[in-house]
N, C-alpha and C positions, 0 to 999 in steps of 0.2 A: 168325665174329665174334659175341661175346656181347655186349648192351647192356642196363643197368639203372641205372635212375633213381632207384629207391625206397629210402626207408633202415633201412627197419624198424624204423617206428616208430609208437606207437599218437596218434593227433590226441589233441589238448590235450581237448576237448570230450567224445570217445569217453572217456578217463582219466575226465575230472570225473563221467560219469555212471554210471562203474562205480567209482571210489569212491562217492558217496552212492549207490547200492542196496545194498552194502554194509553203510554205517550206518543204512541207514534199516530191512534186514535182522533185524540184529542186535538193534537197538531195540525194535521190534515182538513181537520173539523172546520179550528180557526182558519185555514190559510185558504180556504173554498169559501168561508161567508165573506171577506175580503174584496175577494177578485170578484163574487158573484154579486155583491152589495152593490158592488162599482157598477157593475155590468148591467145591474135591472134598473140604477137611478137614471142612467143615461138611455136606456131602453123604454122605458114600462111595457114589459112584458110579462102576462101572467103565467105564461110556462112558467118563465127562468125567475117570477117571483115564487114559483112553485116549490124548485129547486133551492130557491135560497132559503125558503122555511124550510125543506126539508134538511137545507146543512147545520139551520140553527137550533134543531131540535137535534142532528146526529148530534153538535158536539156537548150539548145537554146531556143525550142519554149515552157519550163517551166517557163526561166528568164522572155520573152516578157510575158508569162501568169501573173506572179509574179507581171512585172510593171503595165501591162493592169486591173489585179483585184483591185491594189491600185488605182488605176485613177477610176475606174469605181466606187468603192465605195465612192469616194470624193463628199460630198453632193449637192444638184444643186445649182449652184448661179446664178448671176445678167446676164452671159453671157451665161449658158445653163442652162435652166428652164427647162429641163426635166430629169437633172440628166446626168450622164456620161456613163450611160449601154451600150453606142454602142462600149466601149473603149472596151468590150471582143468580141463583134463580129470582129469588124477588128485584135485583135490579132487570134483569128479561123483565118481568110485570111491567115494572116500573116502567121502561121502553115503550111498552106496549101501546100506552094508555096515551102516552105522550103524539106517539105515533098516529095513535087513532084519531086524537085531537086534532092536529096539524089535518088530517088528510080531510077532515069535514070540514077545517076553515078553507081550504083551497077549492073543496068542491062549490062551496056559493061564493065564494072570490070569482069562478071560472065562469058561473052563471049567471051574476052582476055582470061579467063583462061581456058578456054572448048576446046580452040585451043591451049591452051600452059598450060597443066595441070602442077601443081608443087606439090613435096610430101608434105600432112599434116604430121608434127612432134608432140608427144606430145598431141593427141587429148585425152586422157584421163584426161591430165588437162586441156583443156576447156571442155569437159563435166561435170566436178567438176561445174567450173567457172557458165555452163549454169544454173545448179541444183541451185546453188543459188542465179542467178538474177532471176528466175523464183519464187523462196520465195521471194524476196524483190519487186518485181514487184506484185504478188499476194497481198500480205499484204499493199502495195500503194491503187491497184486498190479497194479493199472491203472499204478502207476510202473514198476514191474518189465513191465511189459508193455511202456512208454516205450522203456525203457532199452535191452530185446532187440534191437526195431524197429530202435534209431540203431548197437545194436554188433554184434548177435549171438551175442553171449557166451551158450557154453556154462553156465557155472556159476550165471549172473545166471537161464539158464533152468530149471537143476537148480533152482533155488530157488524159481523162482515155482510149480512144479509141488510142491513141499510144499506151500504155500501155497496153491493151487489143492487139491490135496485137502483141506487145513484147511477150506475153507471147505463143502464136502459133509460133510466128519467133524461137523464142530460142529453144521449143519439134522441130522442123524441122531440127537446126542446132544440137542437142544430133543427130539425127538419121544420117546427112550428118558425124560427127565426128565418130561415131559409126559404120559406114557402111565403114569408112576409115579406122580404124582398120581391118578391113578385106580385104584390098586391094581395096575397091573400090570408091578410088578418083575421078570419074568423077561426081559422085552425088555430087561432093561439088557446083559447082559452078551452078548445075541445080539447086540445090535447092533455092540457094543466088538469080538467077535470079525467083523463083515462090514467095521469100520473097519479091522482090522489086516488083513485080506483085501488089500480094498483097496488098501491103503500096500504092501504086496507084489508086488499087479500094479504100480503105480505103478514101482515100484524099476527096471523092464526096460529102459523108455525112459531112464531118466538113467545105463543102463549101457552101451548099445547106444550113443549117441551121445558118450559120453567115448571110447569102443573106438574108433569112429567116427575120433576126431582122434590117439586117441595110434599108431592102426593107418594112419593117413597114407590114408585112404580117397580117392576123386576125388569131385569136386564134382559135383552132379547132374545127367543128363545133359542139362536144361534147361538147367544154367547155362555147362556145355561147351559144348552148340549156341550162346548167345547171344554167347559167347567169340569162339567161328569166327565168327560174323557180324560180329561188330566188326572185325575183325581183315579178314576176307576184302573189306569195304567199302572199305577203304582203295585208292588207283587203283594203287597200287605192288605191292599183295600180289597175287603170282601163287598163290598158295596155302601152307597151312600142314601140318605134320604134328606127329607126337611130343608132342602139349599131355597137361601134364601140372598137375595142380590138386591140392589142399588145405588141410587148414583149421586152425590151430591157435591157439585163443583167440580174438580178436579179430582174426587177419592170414589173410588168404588168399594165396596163393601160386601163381603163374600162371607156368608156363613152357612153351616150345614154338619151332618151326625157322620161319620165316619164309623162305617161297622169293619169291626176286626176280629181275627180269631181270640176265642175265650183264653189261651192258654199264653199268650204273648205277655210277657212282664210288663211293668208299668214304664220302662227306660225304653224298651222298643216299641210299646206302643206310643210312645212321645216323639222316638227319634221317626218312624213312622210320619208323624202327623206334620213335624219340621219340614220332612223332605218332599211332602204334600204340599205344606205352603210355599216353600221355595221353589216348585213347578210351576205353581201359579204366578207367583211375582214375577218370575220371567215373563210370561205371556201379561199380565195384568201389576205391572211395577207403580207401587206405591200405593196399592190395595190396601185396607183395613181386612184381616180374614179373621175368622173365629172356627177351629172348627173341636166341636164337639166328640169325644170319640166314644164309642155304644160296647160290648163284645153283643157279637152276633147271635148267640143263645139268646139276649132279652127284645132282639127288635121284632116288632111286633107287638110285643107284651106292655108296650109305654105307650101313653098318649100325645102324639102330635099333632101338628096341625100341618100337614100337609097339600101344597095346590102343585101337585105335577103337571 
């Protein structure tokens, strides 16, 4: 007998705060290629033209964020019954690539200029410029940081980790503008090439963990162990096998054999498995759970497919 409760669907509250990180993404996006466009035409400086591809691609891969969280939160229907979660891991991909792109056009931008230095003009107004995409990029990320905490969204944290490298890119570009006011322009474009370094390691973690959800991986073995404990606590559970977990978007997915004694009715072995899953949704709220319930005389006697 299989029972499940949940309907897969993302809470009203988890939605509200992955649309506005979102817009508040994409805002940020626009409002730093602006100030930064201004600040490298009056400059040419290759850091901060470093910088400025890199805000023109965050707010690229904020718009595919943008569309991908609305997809993803779209409820499941008749043609995907598990819900739309995977729509943020392939925008992570998506990121990715974009990411990677950007960080090889800066590394030979940075090398053309190493052999063909040209004067920075005017670096005192792009360090202005940096000082305050490093506030509005700060004040993004501590939301974004909110947001993770209450969802866990993959792509909400593809995001803040541009942004989190934004804000090392930008102290790196004050100090190439700053060191040019004193004559020494060839750190411009060494640094522009350790920025796009940088954005390249950065790129591994936002690929590993999209693969992560669209490759159906299991949840960590922390959160397995705390599973079987909840589960194992209940006075009904003679024990559990076959648990199987992962993560797609915003929903986790928890299933597994519930062994119970043979002489339990079919009404308590249900209310049982209710009061199982409602232990879990505390700890893991707005879960997908399935759990299968065995009597304990036949486990053993069935074949499963078990990786403990």
């Amino acid at each position: 007998m299989d029972t499940s409760n949940s309907q897969n669907t993302v809470p009203a509250e988890t939605a509200r705060l992955l649309r506005l990180a979102t817009y508040a993404s994409v805002s940020v996006a626009v409002f730093l290629i602006i100030v930064k466009l201004i600040a490298w035409g009056r400059s040419d400086s290759v850091s901060l033209l470093a910088t400025l591809v890199d805000s023109i691609l965050d707010a690229f891969a904020s718009i595919i964020n943008l569309i991908a969280v609305r997809h993803a939160l779209t409820p499941a229907d008749k043609e995907h019954r598990f819900g739309h979660g995977k729509a943020e891991a392939l925008a992570g991909l998506s990121q990715s690539l974009f990411i990677a792109g950007s960080s090889l056009f800066l590394l030979l931008e940075a090398a053309q200029t190493l052999f063909n230095p040209t004067e920075i003009k005017h670096a005192l107004d792009g360090i202005v410029v940096m000082v305050i995409s490093i506030i509005a990029t700060l004040i993004l990320v501590s939301f974004q940081h909110y947001v993770i905490r209450k969802t866990r969204s993959v792509a909400i944290s593809a995001d803040a980790l541009h942004y989190k490298s934004d804000i090392l890119m930008n102290l790196a570009v004050i100090l190439a503008l700053w060191l040019a006011t004193m004559g020494l322009n060839v750190f411009d474009p060494i640094i522009g090439a350790i920025i796009a370094c940088y954005i390249l390691y950065s790129v591994w973690s936002i690929v590993s963990v999209s693969l992560d959800q669209l490759m159906d991986r299991e949840l960590s073995d922390e959160v397995r162990a705390n599973i079987k404990q909840v589960v194992l606590a209940h006075p009904q559970a003679q024990g559990m096998h076959d648990l199987r977990t992962r993560h797609s978007g915003t929903m986790t997915f928890i299933q597994f054999h519930l062994e119970i004694e043979d002489d339990l009715t079919l009404l308590q072995a249900h209310n049982a498995s209710d009061e199982i899953e409602l232990e879990l949704l505390k700890t893991y709220p707005g879960s997908e759970i399935i759990i299968h319930i065995d009597p304990k005389s036949v486990v053993g006697k069935e074949t499963v497919a078990t990786f403990e």
